[in-house]
C-alpha positions as a LaTeX table, in Angstrom:
\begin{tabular}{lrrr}
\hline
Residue & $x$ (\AA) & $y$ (\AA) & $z$ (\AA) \\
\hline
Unk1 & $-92.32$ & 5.23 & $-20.37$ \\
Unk2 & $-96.21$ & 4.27 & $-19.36$ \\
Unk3 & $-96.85$ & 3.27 & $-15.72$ \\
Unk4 & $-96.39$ & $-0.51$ & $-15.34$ \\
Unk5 & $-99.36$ & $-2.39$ & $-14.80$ \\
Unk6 & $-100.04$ & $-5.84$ & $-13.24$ \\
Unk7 & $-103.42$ & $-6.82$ & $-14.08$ \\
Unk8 & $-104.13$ & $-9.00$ & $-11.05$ \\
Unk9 & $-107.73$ & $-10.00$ & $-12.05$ \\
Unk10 & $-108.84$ & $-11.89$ & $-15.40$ \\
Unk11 & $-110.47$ & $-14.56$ & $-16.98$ \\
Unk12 & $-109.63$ & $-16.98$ & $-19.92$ \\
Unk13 & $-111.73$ & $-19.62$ & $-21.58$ \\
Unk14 & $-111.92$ & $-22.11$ & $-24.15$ \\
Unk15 & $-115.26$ & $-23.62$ & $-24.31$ \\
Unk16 & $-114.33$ & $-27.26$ & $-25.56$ \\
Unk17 & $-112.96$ & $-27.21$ & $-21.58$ \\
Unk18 & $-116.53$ & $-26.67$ & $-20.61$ \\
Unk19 & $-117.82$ & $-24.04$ & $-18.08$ \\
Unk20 & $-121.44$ & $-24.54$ & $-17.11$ \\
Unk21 & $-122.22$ & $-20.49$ & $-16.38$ \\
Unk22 & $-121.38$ & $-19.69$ & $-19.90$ \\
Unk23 & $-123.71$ & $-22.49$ & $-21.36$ \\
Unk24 & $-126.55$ & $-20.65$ & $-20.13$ \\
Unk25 & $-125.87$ & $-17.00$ & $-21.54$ \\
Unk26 & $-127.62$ & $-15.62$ & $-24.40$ \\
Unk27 & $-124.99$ & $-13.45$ & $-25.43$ \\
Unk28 & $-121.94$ & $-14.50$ & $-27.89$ \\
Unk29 & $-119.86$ & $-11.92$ & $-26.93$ \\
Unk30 & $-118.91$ & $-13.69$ & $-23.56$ \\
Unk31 & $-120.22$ & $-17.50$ & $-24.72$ \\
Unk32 & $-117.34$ & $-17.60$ & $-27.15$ \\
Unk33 & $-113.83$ & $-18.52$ & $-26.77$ \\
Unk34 & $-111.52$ & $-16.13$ & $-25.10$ \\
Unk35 & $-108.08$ & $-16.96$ & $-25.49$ \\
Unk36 & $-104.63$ & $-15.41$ & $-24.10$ \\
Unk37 & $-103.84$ & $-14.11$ & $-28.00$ \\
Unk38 & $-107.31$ & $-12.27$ & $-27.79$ \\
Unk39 & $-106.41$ & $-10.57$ & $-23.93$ \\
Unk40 & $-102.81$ & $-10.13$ & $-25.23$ \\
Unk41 & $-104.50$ & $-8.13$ & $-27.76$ \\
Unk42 & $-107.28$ & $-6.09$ & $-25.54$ \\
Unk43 & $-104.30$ & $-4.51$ & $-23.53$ \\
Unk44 & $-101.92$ & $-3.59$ & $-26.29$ \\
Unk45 & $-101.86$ & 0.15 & $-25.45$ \\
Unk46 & $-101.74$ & $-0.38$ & $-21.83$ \\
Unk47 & $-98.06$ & $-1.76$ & $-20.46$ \\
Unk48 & $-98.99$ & $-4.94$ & $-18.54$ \\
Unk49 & $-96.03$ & $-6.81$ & $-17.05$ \\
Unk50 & $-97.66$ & $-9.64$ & $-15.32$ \\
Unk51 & $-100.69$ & $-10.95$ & $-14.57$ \\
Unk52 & $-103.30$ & $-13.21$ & $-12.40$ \\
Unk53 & $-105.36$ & $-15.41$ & $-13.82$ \\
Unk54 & $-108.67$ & $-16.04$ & $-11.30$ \\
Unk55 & $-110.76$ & $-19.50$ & $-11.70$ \\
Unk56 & $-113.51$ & $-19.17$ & $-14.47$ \\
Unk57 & $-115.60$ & $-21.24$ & $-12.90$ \\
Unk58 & $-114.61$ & $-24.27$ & $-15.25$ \\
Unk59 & $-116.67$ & $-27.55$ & $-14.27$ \\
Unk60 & $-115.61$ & $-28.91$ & $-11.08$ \\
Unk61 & $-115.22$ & $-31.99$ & $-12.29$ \\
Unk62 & $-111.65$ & $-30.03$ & $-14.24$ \\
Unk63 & $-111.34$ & $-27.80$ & $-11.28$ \\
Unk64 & $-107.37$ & $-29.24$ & $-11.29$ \\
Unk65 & $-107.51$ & $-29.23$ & $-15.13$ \\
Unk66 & $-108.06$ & $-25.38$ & $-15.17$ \\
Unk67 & $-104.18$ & $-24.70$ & $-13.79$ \\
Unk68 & $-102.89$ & $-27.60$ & $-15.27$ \\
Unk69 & $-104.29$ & $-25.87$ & $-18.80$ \\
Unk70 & $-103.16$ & $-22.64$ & $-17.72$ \\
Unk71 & $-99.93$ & $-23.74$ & $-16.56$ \\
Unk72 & $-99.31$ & $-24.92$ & $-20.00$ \\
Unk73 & $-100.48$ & $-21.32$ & $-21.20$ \\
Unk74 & $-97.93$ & $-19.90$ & $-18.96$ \\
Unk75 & $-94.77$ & $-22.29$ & $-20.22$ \\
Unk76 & $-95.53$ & $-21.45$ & $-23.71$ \\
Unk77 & $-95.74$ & $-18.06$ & $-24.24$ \\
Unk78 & $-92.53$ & $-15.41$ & $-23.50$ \\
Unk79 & $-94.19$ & $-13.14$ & $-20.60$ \\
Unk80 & $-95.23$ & $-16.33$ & $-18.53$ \\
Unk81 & $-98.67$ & $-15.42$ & $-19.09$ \\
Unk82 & $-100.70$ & $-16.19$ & $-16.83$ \\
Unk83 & $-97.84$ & $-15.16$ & $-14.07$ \\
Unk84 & $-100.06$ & $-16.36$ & $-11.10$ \\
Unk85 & $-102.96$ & $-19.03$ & $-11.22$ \\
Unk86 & $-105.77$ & $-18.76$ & $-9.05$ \\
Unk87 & $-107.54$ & $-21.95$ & $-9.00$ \\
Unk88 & $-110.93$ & $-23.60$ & $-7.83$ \\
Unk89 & $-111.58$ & $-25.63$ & $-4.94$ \\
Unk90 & $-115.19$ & $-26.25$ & $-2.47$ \\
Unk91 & $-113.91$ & $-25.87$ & 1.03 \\
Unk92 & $-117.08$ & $-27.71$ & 2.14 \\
Unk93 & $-115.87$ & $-30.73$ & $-0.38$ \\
Unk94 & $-114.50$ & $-33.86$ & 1.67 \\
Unk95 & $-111.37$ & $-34.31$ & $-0.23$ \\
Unk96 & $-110.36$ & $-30.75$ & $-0.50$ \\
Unk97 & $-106.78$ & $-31.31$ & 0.73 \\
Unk98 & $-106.14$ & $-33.88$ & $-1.95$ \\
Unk99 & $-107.10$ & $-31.66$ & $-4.90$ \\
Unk100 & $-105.20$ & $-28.68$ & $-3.02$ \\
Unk101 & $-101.63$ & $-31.09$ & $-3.47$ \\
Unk102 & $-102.70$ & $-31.45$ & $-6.73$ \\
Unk103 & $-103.29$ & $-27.44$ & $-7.61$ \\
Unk104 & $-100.49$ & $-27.59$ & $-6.11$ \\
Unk105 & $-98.12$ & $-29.24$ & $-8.67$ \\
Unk106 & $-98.09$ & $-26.25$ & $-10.70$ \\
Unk107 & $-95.55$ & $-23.70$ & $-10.08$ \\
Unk108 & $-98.02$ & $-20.77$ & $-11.24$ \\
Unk109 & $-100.39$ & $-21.88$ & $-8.48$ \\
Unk110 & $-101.17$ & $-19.09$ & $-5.63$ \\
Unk111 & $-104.16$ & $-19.54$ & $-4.00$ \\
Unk112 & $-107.87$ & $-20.37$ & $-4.57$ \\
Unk113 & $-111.18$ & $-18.13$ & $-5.49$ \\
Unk114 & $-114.58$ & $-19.45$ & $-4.02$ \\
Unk115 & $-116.83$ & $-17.33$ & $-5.53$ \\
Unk116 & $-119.51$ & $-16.52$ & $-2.15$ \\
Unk117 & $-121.81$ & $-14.29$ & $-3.01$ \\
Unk118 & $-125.48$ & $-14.59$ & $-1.57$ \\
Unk119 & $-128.49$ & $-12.42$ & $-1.44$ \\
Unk120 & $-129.19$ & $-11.22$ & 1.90 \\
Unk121 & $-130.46$ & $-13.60$ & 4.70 \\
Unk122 & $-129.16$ & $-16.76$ & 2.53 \\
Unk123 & $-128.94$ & $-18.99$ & 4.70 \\
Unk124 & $-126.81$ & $-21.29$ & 2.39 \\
Unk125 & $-124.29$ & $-18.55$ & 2.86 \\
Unk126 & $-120.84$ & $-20.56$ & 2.79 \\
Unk127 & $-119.32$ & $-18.27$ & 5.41 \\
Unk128 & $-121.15$ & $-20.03$ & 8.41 \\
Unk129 & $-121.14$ & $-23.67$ & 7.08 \\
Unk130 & $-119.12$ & $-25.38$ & 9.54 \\
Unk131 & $-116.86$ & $-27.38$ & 7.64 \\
Unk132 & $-116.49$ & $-24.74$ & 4.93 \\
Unk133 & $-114.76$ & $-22.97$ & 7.89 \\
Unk134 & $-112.92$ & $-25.56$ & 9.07 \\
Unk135 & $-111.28$ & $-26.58$ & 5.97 \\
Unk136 & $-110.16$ & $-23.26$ & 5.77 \\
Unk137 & $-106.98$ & $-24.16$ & 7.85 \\
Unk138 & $-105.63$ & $-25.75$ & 4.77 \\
Unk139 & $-104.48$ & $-22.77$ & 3.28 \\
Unk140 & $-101.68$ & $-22.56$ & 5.99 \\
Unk141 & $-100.76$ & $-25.50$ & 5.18 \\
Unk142 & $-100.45$ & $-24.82$ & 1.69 \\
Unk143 & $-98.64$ & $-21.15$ & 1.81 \\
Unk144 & $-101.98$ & $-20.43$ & $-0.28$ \\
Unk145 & $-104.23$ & $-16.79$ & $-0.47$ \\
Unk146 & $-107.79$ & $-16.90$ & $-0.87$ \\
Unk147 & $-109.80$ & $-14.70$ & $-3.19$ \\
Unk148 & $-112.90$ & $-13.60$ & $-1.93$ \\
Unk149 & $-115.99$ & $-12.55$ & $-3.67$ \\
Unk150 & $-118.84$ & $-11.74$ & $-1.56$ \\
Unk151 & $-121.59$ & $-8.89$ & $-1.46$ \\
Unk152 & $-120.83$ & $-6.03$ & 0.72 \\
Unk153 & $-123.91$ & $-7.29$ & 3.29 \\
Unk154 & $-121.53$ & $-10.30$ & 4.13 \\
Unk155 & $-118.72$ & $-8.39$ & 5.44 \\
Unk156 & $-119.85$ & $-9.10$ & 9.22 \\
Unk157 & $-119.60$ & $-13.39$ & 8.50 \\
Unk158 & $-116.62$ & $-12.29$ & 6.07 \\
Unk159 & $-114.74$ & $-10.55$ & 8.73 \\
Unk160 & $-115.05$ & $-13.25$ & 11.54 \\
Unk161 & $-114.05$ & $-15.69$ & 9.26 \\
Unk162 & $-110.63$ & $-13.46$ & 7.87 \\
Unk163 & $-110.42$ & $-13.00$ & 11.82 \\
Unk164 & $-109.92$ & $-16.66$ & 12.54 \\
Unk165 & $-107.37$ & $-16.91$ & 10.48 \\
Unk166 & $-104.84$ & $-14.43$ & 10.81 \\
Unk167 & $-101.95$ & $-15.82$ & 9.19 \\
Unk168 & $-103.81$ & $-16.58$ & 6.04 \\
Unk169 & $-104.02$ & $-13.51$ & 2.97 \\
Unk170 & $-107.55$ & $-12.89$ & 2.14 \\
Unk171 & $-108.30$ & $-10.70$ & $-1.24$ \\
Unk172 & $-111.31$ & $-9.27$ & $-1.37$ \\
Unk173 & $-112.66$ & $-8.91$ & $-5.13$ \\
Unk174 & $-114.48$ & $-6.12$ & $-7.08$ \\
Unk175 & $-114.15$ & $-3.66$ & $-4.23$ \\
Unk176 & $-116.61$ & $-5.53$ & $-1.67$ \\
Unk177 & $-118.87$ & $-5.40$ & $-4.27$ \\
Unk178 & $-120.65$ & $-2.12$ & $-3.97$ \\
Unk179 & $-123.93$ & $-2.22$ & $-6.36$ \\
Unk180 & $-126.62$ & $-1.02$ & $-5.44$ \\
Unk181 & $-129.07$ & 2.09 & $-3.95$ \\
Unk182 & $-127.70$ & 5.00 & $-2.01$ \\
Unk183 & $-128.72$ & 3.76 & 1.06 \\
Unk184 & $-126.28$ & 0.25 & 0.35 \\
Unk185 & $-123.68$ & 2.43 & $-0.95$ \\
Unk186 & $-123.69$ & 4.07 & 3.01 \\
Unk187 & $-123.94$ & 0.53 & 3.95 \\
Unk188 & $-120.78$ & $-0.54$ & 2.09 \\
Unk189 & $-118.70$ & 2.38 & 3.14 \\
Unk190 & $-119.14$ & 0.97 & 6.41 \\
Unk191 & $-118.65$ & $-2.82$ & 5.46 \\
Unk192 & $-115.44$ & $-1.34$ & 3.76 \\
Unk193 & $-114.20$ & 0.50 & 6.32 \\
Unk194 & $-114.76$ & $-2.48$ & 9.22 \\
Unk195 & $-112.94$ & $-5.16$ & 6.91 \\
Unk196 & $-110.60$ & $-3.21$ & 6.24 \\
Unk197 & $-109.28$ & $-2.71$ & 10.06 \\
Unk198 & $-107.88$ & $-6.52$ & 9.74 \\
Unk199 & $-104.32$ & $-6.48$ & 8.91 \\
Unk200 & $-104.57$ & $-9.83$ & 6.64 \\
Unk201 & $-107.16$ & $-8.20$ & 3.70 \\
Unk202 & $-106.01$ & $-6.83$ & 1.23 \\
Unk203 & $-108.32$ & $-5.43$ & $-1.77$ \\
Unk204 & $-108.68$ & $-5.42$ & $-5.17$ \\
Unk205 & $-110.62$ & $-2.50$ & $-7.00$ \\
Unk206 & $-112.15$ & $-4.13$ & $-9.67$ \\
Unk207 & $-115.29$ & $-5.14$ & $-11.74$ \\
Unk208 & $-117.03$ & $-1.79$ & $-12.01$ \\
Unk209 & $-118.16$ & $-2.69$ & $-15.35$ \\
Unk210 & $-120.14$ & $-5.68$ & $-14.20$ \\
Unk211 & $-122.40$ & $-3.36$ & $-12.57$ \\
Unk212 & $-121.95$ & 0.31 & $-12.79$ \\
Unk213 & $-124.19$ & 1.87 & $-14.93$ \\
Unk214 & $-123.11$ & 4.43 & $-16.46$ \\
Unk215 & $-119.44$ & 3.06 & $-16.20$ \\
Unk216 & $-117.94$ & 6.58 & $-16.29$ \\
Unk217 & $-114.86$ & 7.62 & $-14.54$ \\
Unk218 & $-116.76$ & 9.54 & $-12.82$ \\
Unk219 & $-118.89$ & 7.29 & $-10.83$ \\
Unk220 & $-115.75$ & 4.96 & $-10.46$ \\
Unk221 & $-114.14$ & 7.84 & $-8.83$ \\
Unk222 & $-115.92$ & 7.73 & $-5.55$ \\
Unk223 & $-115.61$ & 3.58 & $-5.13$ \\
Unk224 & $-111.83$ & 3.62 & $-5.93$ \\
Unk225 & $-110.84$ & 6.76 & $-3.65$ \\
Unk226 & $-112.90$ & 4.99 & $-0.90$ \\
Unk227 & $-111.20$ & 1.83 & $-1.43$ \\
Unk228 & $-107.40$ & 4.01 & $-1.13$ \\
Unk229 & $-108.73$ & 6.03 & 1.69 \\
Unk230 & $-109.77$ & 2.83 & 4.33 \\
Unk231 & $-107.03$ & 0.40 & 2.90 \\
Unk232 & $-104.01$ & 2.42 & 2.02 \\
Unk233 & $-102.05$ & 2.73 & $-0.75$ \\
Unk234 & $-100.20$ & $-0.41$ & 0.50 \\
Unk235 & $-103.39$ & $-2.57$ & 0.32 \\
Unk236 & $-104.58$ & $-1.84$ & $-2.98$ \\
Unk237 & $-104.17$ & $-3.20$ & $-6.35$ \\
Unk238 & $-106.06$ & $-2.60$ & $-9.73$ \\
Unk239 & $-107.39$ & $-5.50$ & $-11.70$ \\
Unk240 & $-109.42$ & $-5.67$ & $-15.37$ \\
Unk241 & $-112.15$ & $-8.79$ & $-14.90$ \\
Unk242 & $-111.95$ & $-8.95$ & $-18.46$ \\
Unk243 & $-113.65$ & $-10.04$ & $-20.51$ \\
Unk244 & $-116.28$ & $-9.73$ & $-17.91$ \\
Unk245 & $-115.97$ & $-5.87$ & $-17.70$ \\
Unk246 & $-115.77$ & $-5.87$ & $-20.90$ \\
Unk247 & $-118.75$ & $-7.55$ & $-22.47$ \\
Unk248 & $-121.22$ & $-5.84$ & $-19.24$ \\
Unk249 & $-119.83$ & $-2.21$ & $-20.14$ \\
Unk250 & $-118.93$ & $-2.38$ & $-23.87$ \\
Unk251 & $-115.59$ & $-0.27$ & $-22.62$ \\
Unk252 & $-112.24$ & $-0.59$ & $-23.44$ \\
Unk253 & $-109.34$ & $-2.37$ & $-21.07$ \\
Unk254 & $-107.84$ & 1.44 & $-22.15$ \\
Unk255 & $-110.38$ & 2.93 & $-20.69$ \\
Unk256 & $-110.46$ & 1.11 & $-17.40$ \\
Unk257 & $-106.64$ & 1.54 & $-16.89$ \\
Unk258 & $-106.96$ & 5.48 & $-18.43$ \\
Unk259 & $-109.73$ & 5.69 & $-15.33$ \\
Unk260 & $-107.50$ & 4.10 & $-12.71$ \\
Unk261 & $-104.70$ & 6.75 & $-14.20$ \\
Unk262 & $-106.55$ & 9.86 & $-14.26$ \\
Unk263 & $-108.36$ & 9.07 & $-10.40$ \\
Unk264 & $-105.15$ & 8.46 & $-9.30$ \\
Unk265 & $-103.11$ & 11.52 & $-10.50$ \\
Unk266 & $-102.18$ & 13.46 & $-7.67$ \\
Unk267 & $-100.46$ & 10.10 & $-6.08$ \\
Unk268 & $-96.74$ & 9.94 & $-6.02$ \\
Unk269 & $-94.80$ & 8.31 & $-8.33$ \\
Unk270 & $-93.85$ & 5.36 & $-5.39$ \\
Unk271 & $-97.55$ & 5.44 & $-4.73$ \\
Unk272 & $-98.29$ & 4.70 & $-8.43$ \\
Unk273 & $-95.91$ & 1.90 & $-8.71$ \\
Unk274 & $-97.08$ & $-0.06$ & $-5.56$ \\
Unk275 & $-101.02$ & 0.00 & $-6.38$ \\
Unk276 & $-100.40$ & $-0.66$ & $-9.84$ \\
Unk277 & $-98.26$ & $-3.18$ & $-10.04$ \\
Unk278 & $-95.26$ & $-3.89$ & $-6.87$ \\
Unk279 & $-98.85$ & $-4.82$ & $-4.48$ \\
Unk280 & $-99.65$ & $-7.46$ & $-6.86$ \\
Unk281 & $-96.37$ & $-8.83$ & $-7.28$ \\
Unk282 & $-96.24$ & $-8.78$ & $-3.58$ \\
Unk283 & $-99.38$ & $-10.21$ & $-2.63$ \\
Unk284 & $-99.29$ & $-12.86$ & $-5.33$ \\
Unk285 & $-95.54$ & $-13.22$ & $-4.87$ \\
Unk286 & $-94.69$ & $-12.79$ & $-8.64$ \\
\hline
\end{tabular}
């Protein structure tokens, strides 16, 4: 039988729901509707057993709608598709603890994703906004993870923040987000390996085809053994960002999860298991 996967990172949309980003792209291929019949269908050959759904940055005004939508997704298909729903909230909003009870109604609901990324020297950076941090504490509270997205160059606001609050699961997305020259890819092997020293982050290697041109498993090789080697095999999980990877790279969810395979080969078959699929179910308690 094929290894068992748990996707832990993609994205569904219907555009009647209304999601600003997409508005503004030229392209039809990721401006269209995106439904769970038309993922379902992109990972037919691969054997995916559960999966995460991660907020696709919906309007805020229907950040609660979003996992009250996909809950419904969830209850009416067989698999319980999506299997976890990570949702949308501002931390720096004043009411964030009401619309976390709300999330919170939905018995799919895991944590939230905050997407934080900033060029360097952004001083709107999220990461030092003092009641951004603050309202952090609420994910105690909640028994909730948070999904981070950042560029590599944050990992030093990143880490005092994951730091402060040690009892709270952090998931870093798309690998720390490596892009770039070879002088940030020295920098990000050291942001990895600094981040990675905290014992509550845990990583997701992810999103290559966002970015890496050529998307090869070649030059995803070196990102994903990088990722093993600082976090462990007990600290990693695989994810697809489709359709995102999809529509950037113009490759196949086969050939993302036939990369992930072939890098990770000489593994055992225990090793296998837990970074493709028993981390996931772990981390996003599934």
């Amino acid at each position: 039988m094929s290894q068992k996967v748990i996707d832990s990172h993609f994205h569904i949309w219907d555009l009647k729901n209304d999601y600003p980003w997409l508005k503004n792209l030229k392209s039809f291929s990721l401006n269209s509707n995106y439904q769970i019949s038309d993922y379902i269908a992109d990972f037919s050959e691969i054997n995916v057993i559960k999966t995460v759904h991660i907020q696709a940055e919906i309007t805020k005004e229907k950040r609660v709608y979003e996992t009250q939508w996909l809950q419904d997704i969830a209850d009416q298909n067989d698999q319980g598709f999506p299997n976890a729903i990570i949702g949308y909230v501002d931390f720096s909003d004043d009411k964030i603890e009401e619309d976390l009870e709300r999330h919170c109604q939905y018995k799919n609901f895991r944590g939230i994703r905050q997407i934080l990324k900033t060029k360097i020297n952004d001083n709107t950076d999220l990461l030092i906004n003092s009641k951004w941090f603050k309202n952090l504490e609420l994910l105690n509270k909640f028994n909730l993870s948070f999904d981070l997205l950042i560029m590599f160059h944050q990992f030093d606001k990143a880490f005092n923040v994951i730091k402060k609050y040690p009892n709270t699961l952090f998931i870093i997305n798309h690998c720390l987000w490596p892009e770039g020259t070879e002088k940030s890819l020295h920098d990000w092997k050291k942001a990895l390996k600094k981040i990675s020293t905290l014992d509550n982050v845990v990583i997701k290697i992810s999103g290559f085809g966002e970015w890496l041109v050529p998307c090869n498993v070649e030059n995803i090789k070196g990102y994903v053994l990088e990722a093993i080697d600082n976090f462990g095999i007990n600290r990693c999980m695989f994810g697809s960002n489709f359709p995102v990877d999809k529509h950037f790279s113009k490759k196949s969810f086969k050939f993302f999860w036939n990369s992930y395979f072939e890098i990770t080969k000489k593994l055992s078959q225990n090793e296998k298991n837990k970074i493709f699929f028993l981390n996931a179910e772990k981390y996003y308690n599934i």
